[in-house]
C-alpha positions as CSV (number, residue, x, y, z in Angstrom):
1,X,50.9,41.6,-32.6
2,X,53.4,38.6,-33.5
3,X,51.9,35.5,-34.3
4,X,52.2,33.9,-31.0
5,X,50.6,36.6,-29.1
6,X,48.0,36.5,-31.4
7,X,47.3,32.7,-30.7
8,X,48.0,33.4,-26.8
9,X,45.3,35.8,-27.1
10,X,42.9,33.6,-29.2
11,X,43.3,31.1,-26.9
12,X,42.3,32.8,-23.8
13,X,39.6,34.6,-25.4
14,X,37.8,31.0,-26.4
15,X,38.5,30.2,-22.6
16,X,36.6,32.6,-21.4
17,X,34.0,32.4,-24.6
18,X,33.0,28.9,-23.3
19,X,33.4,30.1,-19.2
20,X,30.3,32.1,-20.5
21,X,28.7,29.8,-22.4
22,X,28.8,27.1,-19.5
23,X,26.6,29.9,-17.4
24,X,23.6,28.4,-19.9
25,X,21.8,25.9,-17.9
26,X,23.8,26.3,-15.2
27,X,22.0,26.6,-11.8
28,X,22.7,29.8,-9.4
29,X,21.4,31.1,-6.1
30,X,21.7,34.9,-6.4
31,X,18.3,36.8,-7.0
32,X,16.3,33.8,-5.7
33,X,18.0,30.5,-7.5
34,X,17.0,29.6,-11.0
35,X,18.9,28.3,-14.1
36,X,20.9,30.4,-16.5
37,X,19.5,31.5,-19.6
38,X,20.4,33.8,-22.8
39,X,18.0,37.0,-21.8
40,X,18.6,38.9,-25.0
41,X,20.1,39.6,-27.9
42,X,20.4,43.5,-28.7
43,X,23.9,44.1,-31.0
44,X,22.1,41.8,-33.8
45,X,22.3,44.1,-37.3
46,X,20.8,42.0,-39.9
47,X,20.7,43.0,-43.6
48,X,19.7,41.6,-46.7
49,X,22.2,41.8,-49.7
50,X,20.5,41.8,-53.1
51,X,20.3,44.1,-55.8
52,X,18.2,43.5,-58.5
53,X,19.9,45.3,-61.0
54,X,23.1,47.5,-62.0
55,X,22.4,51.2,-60.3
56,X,19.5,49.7,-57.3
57,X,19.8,49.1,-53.9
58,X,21.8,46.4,-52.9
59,X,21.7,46.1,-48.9
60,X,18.5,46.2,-47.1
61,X,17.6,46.4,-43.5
62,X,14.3,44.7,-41.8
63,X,11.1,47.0,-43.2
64,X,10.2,47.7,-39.9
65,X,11.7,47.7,-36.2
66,X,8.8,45.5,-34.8
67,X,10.8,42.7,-37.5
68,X,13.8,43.5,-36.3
69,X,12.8,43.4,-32.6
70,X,11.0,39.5,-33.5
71,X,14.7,38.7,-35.2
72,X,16.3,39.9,-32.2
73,X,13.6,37.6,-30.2
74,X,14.5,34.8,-32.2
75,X,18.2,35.1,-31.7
76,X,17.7,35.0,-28.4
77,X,16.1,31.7,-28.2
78,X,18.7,30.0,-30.7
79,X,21.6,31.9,-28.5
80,X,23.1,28.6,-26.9
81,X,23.1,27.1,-30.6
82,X,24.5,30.5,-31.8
83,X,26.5,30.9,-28.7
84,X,27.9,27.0,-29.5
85,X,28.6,28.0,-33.1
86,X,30.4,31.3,-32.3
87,X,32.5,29.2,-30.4
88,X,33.5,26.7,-33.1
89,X,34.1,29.3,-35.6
90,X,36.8,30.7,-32.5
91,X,38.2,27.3,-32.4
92,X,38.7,27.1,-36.1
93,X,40.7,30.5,-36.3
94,X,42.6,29.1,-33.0
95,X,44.1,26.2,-35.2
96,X,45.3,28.6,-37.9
97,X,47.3,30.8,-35.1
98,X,48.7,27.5,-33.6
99,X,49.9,27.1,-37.5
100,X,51.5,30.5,-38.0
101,X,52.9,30.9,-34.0
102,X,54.5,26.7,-34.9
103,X,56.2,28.7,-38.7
104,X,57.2,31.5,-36.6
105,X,58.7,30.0,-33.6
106,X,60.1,27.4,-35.9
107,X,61.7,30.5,-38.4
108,X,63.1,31.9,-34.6
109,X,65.2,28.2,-33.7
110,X,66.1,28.1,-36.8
111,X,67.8,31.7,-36.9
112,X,69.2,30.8,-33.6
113,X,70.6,27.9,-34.2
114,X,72.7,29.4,-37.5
């Protein structure tokens, strides 16, 4: 994928990142009305990198799955703050495609104008 398309698709994909986002604390009327809330967060893999010395264990996963079901508890609560961050992080790789599709299309007039 050429730079452009890459910053075409980068740019549609934080579109519809914050199209989702804006469902948070948005009302709605389906399933009896209410406000929109993050329900869960199941995809989180959390692990601990440290090795204590040369030749031991280096990544370790939550002791036990009732700790990683409360960390999956807590990302859900923090998900619009998490959700909001995400986004950012999106935004920031967005600016560096706009940089490489401007040296590419720029490389392109140049070559047609020689």
């Amino acid at each position: 994928m050429d730079a452009i398309k890459e910053y075409t698709q980068a740019k549609r994909d934080i579109a519809n990142a914050k199209q989702w986002e804006a469902l948070i604390g948005s009302p709605y009327n389906g399933g009896g009305g209410g406000i929109g809330k993050v329900t869960a967060a199941t995809t989180v893999k959390m692990e601990i990198y440290h090795q204590h010395s040369n030749g031991d264990t280096n990544y370790h996963a939550p002791p036990s799955e009732h700790l990683a079901a409360c960390i999956c508890m807590v990302v859900t609560d923090m998900g619009p703050t998490i959700i909001a961050k995400a986004i950012a992080i999106m935004q920031q790789g967005l600016v560096q495609k706009a940089a490489a599709a401007k040296v590419l299309a720029d490389a392109i007039a140049a070559d047609a104008s020689a």
